[in-house]
C-alpha positions in Angstrom: 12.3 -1.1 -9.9 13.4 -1.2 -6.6 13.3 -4.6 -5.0 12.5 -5.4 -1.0 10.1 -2.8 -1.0 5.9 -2.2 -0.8 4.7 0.4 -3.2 1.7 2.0 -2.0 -0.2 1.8 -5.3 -2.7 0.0 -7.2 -1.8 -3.4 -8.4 -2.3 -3.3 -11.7 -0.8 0.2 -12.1 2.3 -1.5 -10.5 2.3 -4.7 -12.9 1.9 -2.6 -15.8 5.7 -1.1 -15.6 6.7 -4.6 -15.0 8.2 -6.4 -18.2 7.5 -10.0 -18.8 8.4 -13.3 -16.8 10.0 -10.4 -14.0 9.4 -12.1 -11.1 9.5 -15.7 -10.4 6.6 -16.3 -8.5 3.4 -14.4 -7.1 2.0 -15.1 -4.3 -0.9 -14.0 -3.4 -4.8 -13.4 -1.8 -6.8 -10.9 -3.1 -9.7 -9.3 -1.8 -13.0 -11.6 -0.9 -15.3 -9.2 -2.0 -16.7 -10.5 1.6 -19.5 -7.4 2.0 -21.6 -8.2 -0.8 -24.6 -10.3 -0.1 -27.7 -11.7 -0.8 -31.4 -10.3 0.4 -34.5 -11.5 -1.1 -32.9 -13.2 -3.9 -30.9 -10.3 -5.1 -27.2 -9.5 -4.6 -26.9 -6.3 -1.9 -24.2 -4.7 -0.7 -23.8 -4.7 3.0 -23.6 -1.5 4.8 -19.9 -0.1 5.2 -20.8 0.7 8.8 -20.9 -3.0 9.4 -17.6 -5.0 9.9 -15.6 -5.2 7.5 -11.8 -7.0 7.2 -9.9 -4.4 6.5 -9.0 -1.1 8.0 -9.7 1.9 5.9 -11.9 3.1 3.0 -12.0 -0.1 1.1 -15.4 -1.8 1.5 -14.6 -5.1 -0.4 -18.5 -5.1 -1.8 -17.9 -4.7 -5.6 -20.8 -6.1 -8.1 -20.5 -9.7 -9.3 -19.7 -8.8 -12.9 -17.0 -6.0 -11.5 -15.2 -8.5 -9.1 -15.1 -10.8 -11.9 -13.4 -8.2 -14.4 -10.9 -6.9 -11.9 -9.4 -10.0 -10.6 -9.8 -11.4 -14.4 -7.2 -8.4 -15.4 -5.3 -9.3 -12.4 -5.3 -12.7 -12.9 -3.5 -12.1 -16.9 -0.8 -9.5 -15.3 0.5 -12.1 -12.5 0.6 -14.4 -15.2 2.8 -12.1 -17.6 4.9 -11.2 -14.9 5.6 -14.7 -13.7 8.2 -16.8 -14.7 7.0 -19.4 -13.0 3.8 -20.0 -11.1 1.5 -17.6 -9.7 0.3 -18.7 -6.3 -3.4 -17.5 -5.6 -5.6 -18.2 -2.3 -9.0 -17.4 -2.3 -12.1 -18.8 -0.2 -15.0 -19.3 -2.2 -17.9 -16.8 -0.3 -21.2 -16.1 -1.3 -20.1 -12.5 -2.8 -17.5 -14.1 -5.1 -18.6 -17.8 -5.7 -19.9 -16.7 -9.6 -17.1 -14.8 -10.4 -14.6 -17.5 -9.0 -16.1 -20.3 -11.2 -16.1 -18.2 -14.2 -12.8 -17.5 -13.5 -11.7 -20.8 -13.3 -13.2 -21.3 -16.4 -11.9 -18.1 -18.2 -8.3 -19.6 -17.0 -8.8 -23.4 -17.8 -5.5 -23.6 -19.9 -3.5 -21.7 -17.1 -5.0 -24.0 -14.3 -1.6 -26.2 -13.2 -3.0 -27.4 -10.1 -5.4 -26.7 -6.9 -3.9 -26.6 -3.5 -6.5 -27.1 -1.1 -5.9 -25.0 2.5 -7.3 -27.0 5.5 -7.3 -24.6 8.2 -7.9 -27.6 10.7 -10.7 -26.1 12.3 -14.3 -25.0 10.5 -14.8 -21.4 10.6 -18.9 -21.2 11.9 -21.5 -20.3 9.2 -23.2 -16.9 9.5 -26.5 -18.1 7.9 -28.8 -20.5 8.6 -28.3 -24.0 6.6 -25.1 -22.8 5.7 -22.0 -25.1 5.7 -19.2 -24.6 7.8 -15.9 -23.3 6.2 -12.6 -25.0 7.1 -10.8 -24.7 3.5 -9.7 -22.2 0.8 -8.1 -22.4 -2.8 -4.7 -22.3 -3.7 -5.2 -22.0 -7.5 -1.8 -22.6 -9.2 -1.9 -20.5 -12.5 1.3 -21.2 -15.1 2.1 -20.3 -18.7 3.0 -23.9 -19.3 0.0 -25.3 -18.0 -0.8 -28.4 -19.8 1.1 -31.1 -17.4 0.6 -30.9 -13.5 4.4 -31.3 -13.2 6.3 -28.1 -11.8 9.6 -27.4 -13.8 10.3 -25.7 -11.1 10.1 -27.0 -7.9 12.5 -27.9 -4.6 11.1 -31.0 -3.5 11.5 -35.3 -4.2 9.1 -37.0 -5.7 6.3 -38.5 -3.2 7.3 -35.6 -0.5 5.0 -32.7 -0.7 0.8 -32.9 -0.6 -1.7 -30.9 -2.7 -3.4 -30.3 0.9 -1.6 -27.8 3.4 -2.6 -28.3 6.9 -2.1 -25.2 8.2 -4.6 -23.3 11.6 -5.8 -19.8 10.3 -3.6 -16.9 11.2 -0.8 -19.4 12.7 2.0 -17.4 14.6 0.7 -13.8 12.2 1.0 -11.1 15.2 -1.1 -8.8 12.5 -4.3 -11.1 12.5 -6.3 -8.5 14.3 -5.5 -5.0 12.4 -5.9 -7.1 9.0 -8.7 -9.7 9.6 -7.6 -11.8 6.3 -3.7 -12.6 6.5 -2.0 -15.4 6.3 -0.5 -17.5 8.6 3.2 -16.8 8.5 4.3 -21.0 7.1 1.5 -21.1 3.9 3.7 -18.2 2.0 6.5 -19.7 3.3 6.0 -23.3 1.9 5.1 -22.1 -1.2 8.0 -20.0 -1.3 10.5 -22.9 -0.3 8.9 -25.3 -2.4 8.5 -23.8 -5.9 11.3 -20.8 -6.0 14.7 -20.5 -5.9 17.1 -17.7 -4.5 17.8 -15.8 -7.7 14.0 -15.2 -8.2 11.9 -12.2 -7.2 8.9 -13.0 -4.8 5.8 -10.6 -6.1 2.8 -10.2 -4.1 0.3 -7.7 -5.5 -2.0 -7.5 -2.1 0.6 -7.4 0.3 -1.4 -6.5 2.9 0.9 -6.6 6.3 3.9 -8.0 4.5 3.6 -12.2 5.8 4.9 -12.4 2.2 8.1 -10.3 2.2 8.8 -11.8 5.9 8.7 -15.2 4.1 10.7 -14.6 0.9 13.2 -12.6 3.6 13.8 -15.7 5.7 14.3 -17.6 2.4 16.8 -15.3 1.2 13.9 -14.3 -1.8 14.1 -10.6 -3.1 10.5 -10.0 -3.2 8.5 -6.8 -4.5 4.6 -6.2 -3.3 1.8 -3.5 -3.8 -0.6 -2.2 -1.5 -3.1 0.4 -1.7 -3.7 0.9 1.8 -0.9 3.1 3.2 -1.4 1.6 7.2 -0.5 -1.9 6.1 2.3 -0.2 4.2 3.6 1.3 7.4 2.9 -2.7 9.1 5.4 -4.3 7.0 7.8 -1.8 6.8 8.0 -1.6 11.1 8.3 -5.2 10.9 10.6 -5.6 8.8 13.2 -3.3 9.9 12.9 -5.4 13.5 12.3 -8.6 11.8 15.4 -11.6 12.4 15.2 -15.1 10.1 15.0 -17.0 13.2 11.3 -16.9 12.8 11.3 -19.6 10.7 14.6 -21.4 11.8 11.7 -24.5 12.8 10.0 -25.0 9.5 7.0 -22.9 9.5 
């Protein structure tokens, strides 16, 4: 397989050519499944002609039951093909809130830790009586999950918080094609903290590459999927122009 590269494919399709413990980390957001809803007490899937986060045909409105057996297959290949940890960010919405919990709960004995991401400031609600959003999961999944100790990790004891303060879409030029990146330092502080330069970076939702720029400025190979060929495109223009000096600060 050849490493420092995007494939435009499905995720899983990728993972399944991938032998065991092949990378050393994964890290990784999936999909939201922000377009399904609730009207009249009923889950509804909201019109594809209304906004949506991503460009292209994927509407990100799958049924409660579905989103909870895609991401549950996902879930078991990034932990096969870890080594180490797999790294995965997700903010609990109203069209995956079920599925997350279950989830959690299906994964229990995987669970190492929870990261929480404070994005300092508190996204407004869309509904009425609705709390304000100013955090997401980091849900740290391992095969040796029983202590919260990393065996793996780059940092002293006392040093490093289970909370990342980090502004949404901080210093990511591709927050407006691709409404759900990262900001360029959370991959990167994951990256730095809990891999080391031998290991292979995998993100299966790539997306416009903040991962790859990351594991590239920390001398990571990294591999990622990506079903939608324009984000494809994204990180490949980016990084053919891209220099390590974007990080040379910290983040």
């Amino acid at each position: 397989m050849e490493l420092n590269k995007t494939y435009n494919q499905d995720c899983i399709q990728l993972m399944a050519t991938m032998p065991d413990s092949f990378c050393g980390i994964t890290v990784t957001s999936p999909p939201y499944n922000y377009n399904l809803r609730i009207h009249s007490g009923k889950y509804t899937k909201r019109s594809v002609k209304e906004k949506t986060k991503y460009k292209g045909s994927y509407h990100d409105c799958l049924l409660m039951d579905e989103y909870f057996e895609w991401q549950k297959e996902c879930i078991e290949q990034m932990i096969r093909v870890s080594k180490h940890y797999v790294f995965y960010n997700i903010q609990m919405l109203t069209g995956n809130k079920v599925a997350l919990f279950k989830l959690l709960g299906y994964f229990a004995e995987y669970v190492k830790e929870v990261i929480i991401w404070d994005k300092v400031y508190a996204e407004p609600a869309i509904g009425e009586r609705v709390l304000n959003s100013q955090f997401e999961y980091i849900i740290v999944f391992s095969k040796n999950s029983l202590s919260r100790q990393f065996e793996q990790a780059n940092f002293e004891r006392g040093t490093v918080s289970n909370v990342l303060r980090i502004p949404k879409n901080m210093g990511n030029s591709n927050s407006e094609s691709h409404n759900a990146c990262f900001p360029d330092k959370l991959p990167y502080e994951l990256i730095k903290n809990f891999s080391n330069e031998s290991d292979i970076v995998f993100d299966p939702f790539m997306g416009t590459g903040t991962t790859a720029k990351a594991a590239t400025a920390l001398n990571r190979n990294w591999i990622g999927s990506e079903i939608n060929s324009h984000y494809v495109d994204i990180t490949e223009k980016e990084l053919k122009s891209y220099t390590h000096n974007l990080f040379s600060n910290g983040g």
